[in-house]
C-alpha positions as CSV (number, residue, x, y, z in Angstrom):
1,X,0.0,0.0,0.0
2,X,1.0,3.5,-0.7
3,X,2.5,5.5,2.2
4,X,1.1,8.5,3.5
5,X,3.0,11.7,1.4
6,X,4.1,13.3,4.6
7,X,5.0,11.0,8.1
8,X,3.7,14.1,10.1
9,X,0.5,13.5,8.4
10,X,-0.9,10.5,11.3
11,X,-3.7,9.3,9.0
12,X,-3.1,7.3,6.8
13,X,-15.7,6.9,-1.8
14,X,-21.4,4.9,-7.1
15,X,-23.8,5.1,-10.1
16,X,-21.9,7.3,-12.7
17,X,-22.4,9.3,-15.5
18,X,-22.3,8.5,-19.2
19,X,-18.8,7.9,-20.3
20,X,-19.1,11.1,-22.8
21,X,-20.0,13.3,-19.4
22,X,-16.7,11.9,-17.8
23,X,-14.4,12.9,-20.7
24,X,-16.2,16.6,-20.5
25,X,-15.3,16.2,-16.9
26,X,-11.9,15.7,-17.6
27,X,-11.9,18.9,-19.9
28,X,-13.7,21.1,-17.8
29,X,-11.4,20.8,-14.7
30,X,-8.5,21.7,-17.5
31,X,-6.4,18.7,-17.3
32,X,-3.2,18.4,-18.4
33,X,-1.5,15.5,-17.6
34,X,-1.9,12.3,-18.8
35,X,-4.6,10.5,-17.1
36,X,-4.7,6.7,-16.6
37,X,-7.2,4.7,-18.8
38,X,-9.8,3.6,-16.1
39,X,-13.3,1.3,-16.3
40,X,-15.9,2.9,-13.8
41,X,-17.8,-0.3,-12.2
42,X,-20.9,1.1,-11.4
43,X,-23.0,-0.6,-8.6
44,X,-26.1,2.0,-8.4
45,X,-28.0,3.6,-11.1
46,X,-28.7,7.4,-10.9
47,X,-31.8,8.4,-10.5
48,X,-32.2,11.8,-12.6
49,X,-29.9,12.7,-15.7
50,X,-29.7,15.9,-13.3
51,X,-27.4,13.9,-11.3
52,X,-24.5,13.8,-14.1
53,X,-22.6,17.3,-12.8
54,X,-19.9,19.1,-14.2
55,X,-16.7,19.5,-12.6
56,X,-16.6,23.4,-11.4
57,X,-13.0,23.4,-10.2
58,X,-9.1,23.2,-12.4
59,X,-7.8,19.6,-11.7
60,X,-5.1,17.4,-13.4
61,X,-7.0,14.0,-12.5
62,X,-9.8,12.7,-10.2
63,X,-9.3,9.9,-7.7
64,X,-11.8,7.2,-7.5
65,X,-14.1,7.1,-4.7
66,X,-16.7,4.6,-3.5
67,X,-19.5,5.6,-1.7
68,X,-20.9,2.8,0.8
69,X,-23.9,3.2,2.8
70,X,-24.0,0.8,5.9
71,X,-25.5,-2.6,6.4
72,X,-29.1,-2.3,7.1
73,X,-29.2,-1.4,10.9
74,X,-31.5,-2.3,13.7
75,X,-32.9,1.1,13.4
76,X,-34.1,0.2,9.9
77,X,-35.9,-3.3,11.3
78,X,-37.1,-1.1,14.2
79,X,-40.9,-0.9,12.9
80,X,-41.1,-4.9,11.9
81,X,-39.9,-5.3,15.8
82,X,-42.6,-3.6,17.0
83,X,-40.1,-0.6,18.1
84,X,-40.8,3.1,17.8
85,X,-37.8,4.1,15.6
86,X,-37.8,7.9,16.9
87,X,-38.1,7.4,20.5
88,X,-36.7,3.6,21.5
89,X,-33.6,4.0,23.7
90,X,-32.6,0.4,22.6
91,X,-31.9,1.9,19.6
92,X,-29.5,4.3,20.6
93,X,-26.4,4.3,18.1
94,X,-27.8,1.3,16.6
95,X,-25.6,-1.6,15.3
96,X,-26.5,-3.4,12.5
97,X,-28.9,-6.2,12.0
98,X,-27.7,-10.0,11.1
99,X,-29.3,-9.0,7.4
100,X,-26.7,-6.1,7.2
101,X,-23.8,-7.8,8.5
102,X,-24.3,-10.2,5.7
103,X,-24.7,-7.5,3.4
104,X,-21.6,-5.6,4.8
105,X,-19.4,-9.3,4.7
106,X,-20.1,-9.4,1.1
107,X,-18.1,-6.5,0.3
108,X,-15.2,-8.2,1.6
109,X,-15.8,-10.9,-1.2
110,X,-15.7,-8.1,-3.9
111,X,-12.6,-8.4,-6.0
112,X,-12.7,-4.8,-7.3
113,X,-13.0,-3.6,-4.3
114,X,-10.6,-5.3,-2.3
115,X,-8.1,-5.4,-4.7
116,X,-8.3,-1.4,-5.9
117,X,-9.0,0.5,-2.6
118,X,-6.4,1.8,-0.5
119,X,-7.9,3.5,2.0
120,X,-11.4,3.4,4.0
121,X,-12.9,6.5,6.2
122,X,-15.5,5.8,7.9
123,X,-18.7,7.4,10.2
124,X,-18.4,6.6,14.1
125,X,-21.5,5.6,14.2
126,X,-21.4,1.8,15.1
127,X,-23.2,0.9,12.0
128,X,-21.0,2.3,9.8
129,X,-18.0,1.3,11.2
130,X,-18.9,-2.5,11.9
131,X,-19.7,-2.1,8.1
132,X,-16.1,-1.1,7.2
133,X,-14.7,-3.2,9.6
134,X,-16.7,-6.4,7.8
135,X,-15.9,-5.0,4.4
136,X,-12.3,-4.6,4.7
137,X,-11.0,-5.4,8.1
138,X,-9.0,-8.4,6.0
139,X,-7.8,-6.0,3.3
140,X,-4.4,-3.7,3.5
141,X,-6.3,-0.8,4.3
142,X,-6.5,1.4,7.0
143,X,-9.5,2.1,8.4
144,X,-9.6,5.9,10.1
145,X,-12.6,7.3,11.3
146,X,-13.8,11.0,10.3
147,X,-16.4,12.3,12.6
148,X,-17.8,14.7,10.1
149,X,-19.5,11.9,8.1
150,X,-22.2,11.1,11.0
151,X,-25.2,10.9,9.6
152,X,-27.4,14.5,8.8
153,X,-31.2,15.3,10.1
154,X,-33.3,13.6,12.6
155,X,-32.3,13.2,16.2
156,X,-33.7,9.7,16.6
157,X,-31.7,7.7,18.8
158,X,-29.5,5.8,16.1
159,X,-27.8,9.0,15.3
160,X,-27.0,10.2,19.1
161,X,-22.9,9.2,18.8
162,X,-21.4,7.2,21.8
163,X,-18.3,7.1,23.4
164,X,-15.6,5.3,21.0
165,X,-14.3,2.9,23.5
166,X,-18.1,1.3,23.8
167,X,-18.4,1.2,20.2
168,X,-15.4,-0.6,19.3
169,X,-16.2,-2.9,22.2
170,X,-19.2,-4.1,20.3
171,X,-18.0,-4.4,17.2
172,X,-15.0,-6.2,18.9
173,X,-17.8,-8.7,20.5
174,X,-20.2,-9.1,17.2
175,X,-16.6,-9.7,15.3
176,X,-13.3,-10.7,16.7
177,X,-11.2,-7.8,15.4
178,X,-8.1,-8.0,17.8
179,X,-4.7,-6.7,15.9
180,X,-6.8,-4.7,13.9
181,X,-6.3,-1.3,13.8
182,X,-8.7,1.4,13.2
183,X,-7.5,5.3,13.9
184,X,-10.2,6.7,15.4
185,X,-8.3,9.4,17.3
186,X,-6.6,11.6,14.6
187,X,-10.1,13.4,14.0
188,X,-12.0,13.4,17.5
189,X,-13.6,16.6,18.5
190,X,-12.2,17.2,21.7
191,X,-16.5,17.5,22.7
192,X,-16.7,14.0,21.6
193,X,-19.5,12.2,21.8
194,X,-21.2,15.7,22.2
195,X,-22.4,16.3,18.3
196,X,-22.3,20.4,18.5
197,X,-24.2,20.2,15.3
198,X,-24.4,23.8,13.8
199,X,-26.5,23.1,11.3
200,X,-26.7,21.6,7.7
201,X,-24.9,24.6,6.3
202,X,-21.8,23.9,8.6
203,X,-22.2,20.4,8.3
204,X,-22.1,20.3,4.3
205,X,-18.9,22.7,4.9
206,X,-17.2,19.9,6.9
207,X,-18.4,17.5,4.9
208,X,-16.8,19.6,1.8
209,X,-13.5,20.0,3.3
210,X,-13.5,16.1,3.9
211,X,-13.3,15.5,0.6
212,X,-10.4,18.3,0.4
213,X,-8.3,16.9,2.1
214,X,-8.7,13.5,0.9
215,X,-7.4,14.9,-2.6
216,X,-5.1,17.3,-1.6
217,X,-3.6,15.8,1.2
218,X,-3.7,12.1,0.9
219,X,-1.6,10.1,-1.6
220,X,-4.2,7.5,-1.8
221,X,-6.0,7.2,-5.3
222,X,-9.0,5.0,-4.5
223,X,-10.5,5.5,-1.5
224,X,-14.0,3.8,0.2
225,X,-16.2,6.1,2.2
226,X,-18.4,4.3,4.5
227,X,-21.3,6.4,6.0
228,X,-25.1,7.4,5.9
229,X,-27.7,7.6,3.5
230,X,-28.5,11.5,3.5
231,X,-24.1,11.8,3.8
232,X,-23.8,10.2,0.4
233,X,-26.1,12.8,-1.0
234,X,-24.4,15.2,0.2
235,X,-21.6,14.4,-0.9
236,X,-22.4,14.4,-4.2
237,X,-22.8,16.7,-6.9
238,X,-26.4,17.6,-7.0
239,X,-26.8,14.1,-5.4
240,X,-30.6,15.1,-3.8
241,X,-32.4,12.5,-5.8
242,X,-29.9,9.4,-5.2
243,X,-31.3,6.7,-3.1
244,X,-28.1,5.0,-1.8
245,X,-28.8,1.5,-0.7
246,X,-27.3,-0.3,2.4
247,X,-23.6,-1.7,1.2
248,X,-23.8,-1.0,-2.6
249,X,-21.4,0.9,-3.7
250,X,-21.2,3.9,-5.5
251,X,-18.4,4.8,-8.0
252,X,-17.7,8.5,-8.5
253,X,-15.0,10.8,-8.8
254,X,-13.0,13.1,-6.9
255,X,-11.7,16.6,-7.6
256,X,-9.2,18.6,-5.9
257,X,-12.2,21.4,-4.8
258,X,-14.0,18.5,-3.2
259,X,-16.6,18.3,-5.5
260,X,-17.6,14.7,-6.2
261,X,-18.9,13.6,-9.6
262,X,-20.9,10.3,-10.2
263,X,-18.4,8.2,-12.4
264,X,-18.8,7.1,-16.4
265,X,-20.9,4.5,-17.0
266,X,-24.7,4.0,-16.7
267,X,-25.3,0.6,-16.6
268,X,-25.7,-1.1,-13.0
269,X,-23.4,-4.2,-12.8
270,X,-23.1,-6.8,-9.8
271,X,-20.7,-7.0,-7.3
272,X,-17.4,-9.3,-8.8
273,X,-17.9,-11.6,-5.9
274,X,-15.3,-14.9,-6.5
């Protein structure tokens, strides 16, 4: 695996757009240099042809990013339980259900995927992490946690954060995951598990400058985002009408402004499970 461009630097994302969109991409950012011939998987469909943006900022060439929404959570399966999803304590930072740690296993038997990303950031939330953890706690990535990619809106109880040291212990007890290692300091808010949310202005700022400085200041080339549904959309370009399902990813592209373009094919493909 690539090392980090700087040692001082502690820490070490997907339906697309029409291949003719990507190449006007390309030209509108101004490239220059030559860029590496690339096939797009795409695991997710857009939704709207409103979806395919245009790059806004100068760029020589984008990284890849997959976009992965968690493993359906017990929060999801609250209503077949008989549980009141927006009030139910037992739901507080919700782990994820035996359906989505299936789903979430299954990205660990994804060729592409293991085999081209380099680096996962993930949520705090325990049902984002456990999903990374599942998905590529057997791969050579690291796994660092950004706490700017909890999930946006409601205040039901699977979105309250917890204290770090309870939710690796669960994850630790639904999956052995001794020896491995998961930075989860290198971003904590010294408030931390206090959410001061400001807002979703300031929050689509942070989220913004996420992807910043995952281009500008991280060597890595392909890189797996593991978060929330109404995250992704923000996320991406004019990405209000996607409807990101739990542990599908989504192919797009990254440019040095941290905008985020959906990638350059349209037609929905399954995982390359061997």
């Amino acid at each position: 695996m690539k090392k980090n461009r700087k040692k001082a630097r502690s820490l070490k994302q997907s339906p697309s757009n029409p291949s003719t969109q990507a190449s006007a991409a390309a030209s509108s950012c101004g490239s220059t240099s030559k860029e590496r011939t690339r096939v797009l998987p795409n695991y997710m469909t857009p939704t709207k042809a409103s979806l395919r943006g245009t790059p806004k900022c100068k760029s020589s060439r984008p990284k890849l990013l997959y976009l992965i929404r968690h493993g359906e959570s017990l929060g999801q399966t609250a209503k077949r339980r008989g549980l009141n999803r927006k009030t139910d304590p037992s739901l507080l930072d919700a782990g994820l259900s035996p359906t989505g740690m299936r789903q979430a296993g299954k990205l660990a038997k994804d060729k592409r995927l293991q085999e081209d990303v380099e680096l996962v950031i993930s949520s705090p939330l325990t049902r984002a992490l456990h999903t990374a953890v599942l998905g590529f706690g057997q791969s050579r990535c690291d796994i660092v946690v950004h706490y700017d990619l909890c999930e946006l809106g409601s205040r039901v109880p699977e979105n309250t954060a917890r204290k770090m040291q309870h939710v690796l212990k669960d994850i630790k007890e639904a999956r052995g995951s001794d020896g491995l290692a998961i930075d989860y300091t290198s971003f904590m808010p010294a408030t931390w598990p206090v959410d001061n949310y400001a807002g979703k202005a300031s929050r689509s700022n942070s989220i913004r400058r996420v992807m910043q400085y995952l281009y500008e200041e991280r060597e890595e080339e392909t890189i797996a985002i593991v978060c929330h549904f109404h995250v992704i959309r923000e996320i991406v370009d004019e990405g209000g009408s996607l409807r990101p399902e739990n542990a599908n990813p989504i192919v797009c592209k990254l440019y040095p402004c941290g905008q985020v373009i959906l990638g350059n094919n349209n037609v929905a493909i399954p995982m390359d499970i061997g």
